[in-house]
OpenMM code with the backbone's topology and positions (N, CA, C; nanometers):
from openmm import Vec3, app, unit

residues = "UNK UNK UNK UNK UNK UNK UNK UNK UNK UNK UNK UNK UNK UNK UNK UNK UNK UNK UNK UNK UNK UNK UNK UNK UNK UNK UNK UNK UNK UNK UNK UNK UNK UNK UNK UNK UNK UNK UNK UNK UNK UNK UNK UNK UNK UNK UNK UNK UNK UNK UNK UNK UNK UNK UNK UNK UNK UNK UNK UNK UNK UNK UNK UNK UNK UNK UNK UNK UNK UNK UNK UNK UNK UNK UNK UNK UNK UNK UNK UNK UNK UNK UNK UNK UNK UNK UNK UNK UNK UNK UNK UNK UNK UNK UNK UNK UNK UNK UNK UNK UNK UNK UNK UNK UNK UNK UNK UNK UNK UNK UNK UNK UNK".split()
positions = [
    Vec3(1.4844, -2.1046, -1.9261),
    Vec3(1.3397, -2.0999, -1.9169),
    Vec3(1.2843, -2.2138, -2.0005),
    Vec3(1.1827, -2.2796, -1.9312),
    Vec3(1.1145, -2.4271, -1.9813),
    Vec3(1.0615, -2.3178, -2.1349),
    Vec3(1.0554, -2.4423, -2.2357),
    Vec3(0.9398, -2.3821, -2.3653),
    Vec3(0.8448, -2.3715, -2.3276),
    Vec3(0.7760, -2.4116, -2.2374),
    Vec3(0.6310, -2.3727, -2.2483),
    Vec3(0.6426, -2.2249, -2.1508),
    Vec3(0.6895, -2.2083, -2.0972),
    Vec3(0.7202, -2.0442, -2.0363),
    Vec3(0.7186, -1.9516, -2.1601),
    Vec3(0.8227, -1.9952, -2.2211),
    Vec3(0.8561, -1.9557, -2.3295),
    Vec3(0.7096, -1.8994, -2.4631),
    Vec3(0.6826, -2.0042, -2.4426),
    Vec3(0.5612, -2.0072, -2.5405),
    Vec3(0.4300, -1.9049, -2.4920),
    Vec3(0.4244, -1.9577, -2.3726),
    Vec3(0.3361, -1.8315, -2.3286),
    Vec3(0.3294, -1.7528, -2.3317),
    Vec3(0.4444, -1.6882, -2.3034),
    Vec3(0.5406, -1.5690, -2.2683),
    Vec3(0.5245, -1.4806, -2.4266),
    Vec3(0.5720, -1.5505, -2.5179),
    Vec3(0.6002, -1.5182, -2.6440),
    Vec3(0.4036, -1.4905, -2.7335),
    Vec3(0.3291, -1.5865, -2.6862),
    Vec3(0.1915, -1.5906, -2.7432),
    Vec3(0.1157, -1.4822, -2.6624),
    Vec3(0.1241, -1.4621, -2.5517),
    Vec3(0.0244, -1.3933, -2.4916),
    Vec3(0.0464, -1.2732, -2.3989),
    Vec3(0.0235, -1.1732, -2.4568),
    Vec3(0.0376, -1.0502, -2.3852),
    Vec3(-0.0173, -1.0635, -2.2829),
    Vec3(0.0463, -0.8995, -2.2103),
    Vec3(0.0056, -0.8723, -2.0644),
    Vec3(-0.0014, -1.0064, -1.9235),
    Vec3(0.0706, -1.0602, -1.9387),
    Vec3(0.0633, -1.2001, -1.8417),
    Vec3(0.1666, -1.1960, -1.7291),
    Vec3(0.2540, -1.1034, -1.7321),
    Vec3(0.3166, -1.0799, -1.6239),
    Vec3(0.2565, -1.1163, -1.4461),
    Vec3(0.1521, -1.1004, -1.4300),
    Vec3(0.1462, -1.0485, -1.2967),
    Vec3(0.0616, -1.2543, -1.3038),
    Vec3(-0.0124, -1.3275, -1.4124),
    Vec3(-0.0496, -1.4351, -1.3912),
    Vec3(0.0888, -1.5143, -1.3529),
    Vec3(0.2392, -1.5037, -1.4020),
    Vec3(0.3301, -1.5302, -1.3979),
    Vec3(0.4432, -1.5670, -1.2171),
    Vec3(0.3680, -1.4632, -1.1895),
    Vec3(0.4142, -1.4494, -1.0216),
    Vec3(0.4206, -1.5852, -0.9274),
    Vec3(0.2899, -1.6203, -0.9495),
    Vec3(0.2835, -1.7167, -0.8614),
    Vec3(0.3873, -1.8722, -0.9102),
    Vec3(0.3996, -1.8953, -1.0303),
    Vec3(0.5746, -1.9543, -1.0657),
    Vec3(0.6742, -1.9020, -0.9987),
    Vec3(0.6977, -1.7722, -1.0103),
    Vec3(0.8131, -1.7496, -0.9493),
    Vec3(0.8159, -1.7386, -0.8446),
    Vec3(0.7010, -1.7370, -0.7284),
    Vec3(0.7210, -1.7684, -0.5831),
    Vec3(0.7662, -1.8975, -0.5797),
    Vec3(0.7062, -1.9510, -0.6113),
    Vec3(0.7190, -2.1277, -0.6391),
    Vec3(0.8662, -2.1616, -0.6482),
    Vec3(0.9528, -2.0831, -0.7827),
    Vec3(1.0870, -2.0904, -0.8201),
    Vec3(1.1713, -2.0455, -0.6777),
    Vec3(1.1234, -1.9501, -0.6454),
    Vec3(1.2052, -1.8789, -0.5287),
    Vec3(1.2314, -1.9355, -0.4384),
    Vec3(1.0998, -2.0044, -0.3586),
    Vec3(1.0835, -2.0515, -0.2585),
    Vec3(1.1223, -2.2212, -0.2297),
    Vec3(1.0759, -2.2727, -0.3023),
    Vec3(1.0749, -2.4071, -0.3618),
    Vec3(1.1843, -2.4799, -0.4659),
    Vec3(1.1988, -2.4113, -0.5567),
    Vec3(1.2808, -2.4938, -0.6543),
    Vec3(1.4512, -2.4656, -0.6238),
    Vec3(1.4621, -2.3438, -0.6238),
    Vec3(1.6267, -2.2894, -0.5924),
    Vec3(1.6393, -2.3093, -0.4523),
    Vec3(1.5923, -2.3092, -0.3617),
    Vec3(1.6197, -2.4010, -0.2604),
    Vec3(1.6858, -2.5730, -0.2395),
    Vec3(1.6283, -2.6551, -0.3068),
    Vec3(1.5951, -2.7848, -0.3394),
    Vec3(1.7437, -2.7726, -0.4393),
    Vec3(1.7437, -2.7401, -0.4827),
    Vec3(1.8721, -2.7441, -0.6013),
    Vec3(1.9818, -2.6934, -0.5241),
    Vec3(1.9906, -2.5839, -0.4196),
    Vec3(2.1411, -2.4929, -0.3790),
    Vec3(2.1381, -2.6152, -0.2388),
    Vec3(2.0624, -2.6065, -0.2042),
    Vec3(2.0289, -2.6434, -0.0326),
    Vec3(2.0569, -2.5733, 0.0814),
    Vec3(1.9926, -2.4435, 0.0274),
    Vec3(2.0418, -2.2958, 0.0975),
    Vec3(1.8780, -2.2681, 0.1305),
    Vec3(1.8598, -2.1832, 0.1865),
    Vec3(1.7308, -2.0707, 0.2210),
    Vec3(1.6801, -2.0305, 0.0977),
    Vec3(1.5929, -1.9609, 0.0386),
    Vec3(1.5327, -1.9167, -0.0352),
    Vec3(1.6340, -1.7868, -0.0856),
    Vec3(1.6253, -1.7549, -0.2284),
    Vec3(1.7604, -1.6506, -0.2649),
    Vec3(1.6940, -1.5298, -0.2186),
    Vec3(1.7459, -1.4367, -0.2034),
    Vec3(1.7538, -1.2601, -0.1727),
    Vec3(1.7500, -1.1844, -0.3370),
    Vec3(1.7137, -1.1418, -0.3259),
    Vec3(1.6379, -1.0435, -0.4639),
    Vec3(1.7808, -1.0804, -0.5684),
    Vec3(1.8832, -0.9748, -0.4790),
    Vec3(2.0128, -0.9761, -0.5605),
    Vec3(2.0731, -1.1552, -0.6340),
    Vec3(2.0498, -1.2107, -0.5291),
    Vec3(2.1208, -1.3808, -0.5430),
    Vec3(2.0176, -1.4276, -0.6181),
    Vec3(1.9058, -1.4073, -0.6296),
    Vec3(1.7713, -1.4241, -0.7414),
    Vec3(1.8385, -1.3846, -0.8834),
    Vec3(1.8694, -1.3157, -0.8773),
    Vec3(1.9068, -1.2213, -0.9932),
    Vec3(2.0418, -1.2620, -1.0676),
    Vec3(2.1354, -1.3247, -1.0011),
    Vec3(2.2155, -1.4192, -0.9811),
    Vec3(2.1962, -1.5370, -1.0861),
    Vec3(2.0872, -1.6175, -0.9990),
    Vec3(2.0476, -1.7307, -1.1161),
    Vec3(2.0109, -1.7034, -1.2243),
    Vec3(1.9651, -1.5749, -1.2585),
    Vec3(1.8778, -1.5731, -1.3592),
    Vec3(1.9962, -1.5638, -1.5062),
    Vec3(2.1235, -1.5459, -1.4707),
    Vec3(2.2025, -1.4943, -1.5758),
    Vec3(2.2143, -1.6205, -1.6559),
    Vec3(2.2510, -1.6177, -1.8019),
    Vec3(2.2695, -1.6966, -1.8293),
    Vec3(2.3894, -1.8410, -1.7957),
    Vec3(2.3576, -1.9962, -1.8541),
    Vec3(2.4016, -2.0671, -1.8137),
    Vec3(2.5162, -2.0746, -1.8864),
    Vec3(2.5454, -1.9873, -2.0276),
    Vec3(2.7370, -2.0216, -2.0406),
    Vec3(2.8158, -1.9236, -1.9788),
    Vec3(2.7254, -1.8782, -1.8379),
    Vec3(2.8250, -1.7665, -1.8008),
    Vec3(2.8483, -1.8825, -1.6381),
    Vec3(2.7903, -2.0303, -1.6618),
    Vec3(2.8204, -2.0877, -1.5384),
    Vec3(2.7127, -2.1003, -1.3848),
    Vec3(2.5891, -1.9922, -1.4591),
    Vec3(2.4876, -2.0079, -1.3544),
    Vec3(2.3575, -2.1286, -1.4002),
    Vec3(2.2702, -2.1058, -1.3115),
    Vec3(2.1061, -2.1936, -1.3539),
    Vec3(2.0727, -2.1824, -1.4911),
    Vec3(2.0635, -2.0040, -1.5072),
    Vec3(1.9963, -1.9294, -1.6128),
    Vec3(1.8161, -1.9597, -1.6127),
    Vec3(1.8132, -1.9731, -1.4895),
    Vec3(1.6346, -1.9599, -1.4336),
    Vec3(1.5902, -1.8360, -1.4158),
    Vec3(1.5386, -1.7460, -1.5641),
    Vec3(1.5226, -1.6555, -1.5115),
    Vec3(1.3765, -1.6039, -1.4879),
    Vec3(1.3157, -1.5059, -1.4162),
    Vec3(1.1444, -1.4711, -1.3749),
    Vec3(1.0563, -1.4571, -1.4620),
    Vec3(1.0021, -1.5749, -1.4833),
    Vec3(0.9393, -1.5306, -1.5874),
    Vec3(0.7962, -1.4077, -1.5926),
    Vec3(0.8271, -1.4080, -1.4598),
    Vec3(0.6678, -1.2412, -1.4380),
    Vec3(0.7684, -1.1574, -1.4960),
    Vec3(0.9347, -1.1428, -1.4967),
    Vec3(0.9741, -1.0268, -1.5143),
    Vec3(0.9745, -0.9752, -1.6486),
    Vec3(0.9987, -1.0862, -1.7599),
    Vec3(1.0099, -1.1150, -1.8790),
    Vec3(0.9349, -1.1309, -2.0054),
    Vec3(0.8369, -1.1033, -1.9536),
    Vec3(0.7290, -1.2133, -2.0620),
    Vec3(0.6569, -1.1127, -2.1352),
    Vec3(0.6466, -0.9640, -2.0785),
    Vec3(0.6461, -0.8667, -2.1856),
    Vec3(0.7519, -0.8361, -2.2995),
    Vec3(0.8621, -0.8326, -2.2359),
    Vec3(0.9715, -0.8003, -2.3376),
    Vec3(0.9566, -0.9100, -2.4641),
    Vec3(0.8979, -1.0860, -2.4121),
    Vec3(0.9506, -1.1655, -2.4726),
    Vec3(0.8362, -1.1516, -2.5861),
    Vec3(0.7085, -1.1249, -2.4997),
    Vec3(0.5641, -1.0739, -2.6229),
    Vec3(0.6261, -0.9980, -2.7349),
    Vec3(0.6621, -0.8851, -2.7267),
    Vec3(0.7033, -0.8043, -2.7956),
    Vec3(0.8184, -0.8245, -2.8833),
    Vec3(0.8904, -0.9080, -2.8104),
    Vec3(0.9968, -0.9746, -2.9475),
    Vec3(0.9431, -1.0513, -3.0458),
    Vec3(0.8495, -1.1169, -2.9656),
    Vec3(0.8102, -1.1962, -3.1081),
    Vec3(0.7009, -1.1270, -3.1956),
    Vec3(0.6479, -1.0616, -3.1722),
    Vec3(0.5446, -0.9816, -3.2679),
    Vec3(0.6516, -0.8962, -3.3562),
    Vec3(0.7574, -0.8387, -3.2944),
    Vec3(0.8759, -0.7607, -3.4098),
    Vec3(0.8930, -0.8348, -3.4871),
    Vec3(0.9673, -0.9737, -3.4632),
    Vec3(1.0662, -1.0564, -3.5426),
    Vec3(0.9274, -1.1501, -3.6360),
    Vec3(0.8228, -1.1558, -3.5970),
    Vec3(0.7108, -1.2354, -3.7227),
    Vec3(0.6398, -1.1750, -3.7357),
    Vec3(0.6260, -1.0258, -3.7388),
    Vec3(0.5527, -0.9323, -3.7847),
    Vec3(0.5229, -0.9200, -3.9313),
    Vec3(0.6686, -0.9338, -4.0341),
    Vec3(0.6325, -0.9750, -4.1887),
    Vec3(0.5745, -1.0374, -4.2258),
    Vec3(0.6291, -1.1976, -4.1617),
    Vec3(0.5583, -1.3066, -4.1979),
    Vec3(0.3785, -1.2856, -4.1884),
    Vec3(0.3954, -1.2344, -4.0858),
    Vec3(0.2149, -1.1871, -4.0428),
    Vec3(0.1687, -1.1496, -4.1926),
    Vec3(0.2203, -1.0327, -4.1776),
    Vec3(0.1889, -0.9447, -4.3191),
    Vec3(0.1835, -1.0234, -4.4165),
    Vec3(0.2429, -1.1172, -4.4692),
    Vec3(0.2207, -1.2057, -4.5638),
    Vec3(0.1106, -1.3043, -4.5351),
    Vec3(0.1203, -1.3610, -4.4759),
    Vec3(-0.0029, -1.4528, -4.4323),
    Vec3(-0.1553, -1.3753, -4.4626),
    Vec3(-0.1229, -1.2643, -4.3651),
    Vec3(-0.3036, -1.2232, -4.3719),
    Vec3(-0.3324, -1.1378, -4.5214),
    Vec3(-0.2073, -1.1543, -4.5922),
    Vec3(-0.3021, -1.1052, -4.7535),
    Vec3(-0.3649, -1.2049, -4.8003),
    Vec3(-0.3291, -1.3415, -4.7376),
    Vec3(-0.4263, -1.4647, -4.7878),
    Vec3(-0.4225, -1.5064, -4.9708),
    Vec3(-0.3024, -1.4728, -4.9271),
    Vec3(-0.2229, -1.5458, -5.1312),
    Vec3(-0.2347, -1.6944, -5.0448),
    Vec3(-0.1994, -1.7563, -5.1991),
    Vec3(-0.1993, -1.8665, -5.2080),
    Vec3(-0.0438, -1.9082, -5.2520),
    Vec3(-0.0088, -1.7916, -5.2985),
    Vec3(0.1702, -1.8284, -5.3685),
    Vec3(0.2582, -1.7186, -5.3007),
    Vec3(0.3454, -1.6727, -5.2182),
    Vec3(0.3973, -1.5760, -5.2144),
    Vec3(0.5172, -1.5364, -5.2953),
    Vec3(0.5196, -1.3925, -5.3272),
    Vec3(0.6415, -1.3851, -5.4760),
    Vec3(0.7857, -1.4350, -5.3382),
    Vec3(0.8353, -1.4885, -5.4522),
    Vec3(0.9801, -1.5385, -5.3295),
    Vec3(1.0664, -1.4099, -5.3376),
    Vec3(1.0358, -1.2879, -5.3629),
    Vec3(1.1200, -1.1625, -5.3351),
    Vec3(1.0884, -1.1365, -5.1973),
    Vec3(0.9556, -1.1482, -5.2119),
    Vec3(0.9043, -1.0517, -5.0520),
    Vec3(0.8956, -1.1886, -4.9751),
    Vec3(0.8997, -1.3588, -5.0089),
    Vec3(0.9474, -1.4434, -4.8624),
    Vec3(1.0596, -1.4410, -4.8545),
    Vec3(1.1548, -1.3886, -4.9741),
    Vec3(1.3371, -1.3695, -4.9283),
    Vec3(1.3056, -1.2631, -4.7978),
    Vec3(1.3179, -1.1817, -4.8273),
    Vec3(1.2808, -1.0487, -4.7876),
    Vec3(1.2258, -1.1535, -4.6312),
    Vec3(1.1064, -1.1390, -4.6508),
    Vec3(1.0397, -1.1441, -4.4791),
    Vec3(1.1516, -1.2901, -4.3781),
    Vec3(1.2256, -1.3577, -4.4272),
    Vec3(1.2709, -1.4234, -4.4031),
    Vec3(1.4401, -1.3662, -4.3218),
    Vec3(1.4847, -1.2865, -4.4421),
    Vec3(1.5803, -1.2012, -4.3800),
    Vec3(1.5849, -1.1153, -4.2843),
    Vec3(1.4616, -1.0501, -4.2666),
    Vec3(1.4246, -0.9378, -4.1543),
    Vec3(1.4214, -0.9877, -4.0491),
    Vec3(1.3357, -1.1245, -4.0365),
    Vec3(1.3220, -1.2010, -3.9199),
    Vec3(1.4717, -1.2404, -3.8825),
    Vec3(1.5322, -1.2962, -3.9552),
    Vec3(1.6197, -1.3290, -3.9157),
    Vec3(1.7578, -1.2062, -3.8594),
    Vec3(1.7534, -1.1550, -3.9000),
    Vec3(1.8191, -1.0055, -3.8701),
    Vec3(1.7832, -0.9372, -3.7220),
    Vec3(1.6351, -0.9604, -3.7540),
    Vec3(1.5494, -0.9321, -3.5918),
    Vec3(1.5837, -1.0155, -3.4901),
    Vec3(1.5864, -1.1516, -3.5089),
    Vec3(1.5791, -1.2072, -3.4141),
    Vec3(1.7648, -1.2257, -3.3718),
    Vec3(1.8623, -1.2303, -3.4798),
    Vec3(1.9797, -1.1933, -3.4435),
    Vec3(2.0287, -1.0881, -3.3653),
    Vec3(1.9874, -0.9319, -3.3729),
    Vec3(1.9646, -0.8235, -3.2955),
    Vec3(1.9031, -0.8572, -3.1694),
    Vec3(1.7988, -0.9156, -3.1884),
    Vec3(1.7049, -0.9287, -3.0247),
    Vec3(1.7526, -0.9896, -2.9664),
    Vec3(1.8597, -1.0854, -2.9326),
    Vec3(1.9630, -1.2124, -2.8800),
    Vec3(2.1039, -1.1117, -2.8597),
    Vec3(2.1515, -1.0198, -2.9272),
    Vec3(2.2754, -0.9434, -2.8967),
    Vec3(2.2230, -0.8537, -2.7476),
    Vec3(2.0903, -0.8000, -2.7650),
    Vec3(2.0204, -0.7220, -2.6714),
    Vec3(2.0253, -0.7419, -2.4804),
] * unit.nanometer
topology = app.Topology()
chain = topology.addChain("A")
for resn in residues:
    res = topology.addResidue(resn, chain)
    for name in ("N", "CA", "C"):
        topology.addAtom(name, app.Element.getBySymbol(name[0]), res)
């Protein structure tokens, strides 16, 4: 998935269904042009979408995704949040050890997922 999918995906809730009209686009248009086959079938869609060290595209929908991906990122910088909006000027480096580890823990977990 391009970063800016990504970014969207990750910044802005509920965007799924604005998302669709990419993936007609992908369906119809792009994985065509690349296989030089017909347009894929749900299953053979589903296909590309796996990842690429397993040997596929790894193009995957982004209408299908982009909630899950919202929601990962509000878990995994949710501390940091918390720190930010107390609006210090110094943070004690216990609690940026701390918010630093969680994230990172989070976002290690959310990638095994």
């Amino acid at each position: 998935q391009e970063w800016s999918d990504q970014l969207l995906s990750r910044t802005t809730p509920d965007i799924d269904h604005l998302l669709q009209p990419l993936e007609r686009i992908v369906q119809s248009r792009l994985l065509p042009a690349w296989t030089g086959r017909t347009p894929p079938k749900a299953a053979e869609r589903n296909l590309f979408a796996l990842p690429a060290r397993l040997g596929v595209l790894g193009i995957i929908d982004p209408s299908s995704c982009s909630s899950s991906e919202f929601c990962q990122s509000v878990k995994i910088s949710s501390p940091l949040t918390d720190l930010v909006l107390q609006h210090r000027s110094d943070y004690p480096p216990a609690a940026l050890a701390s918010c630093t580890i969680n994230c990172l823990q989070s976002c290690l977990s959310t990638r095994r997922d």
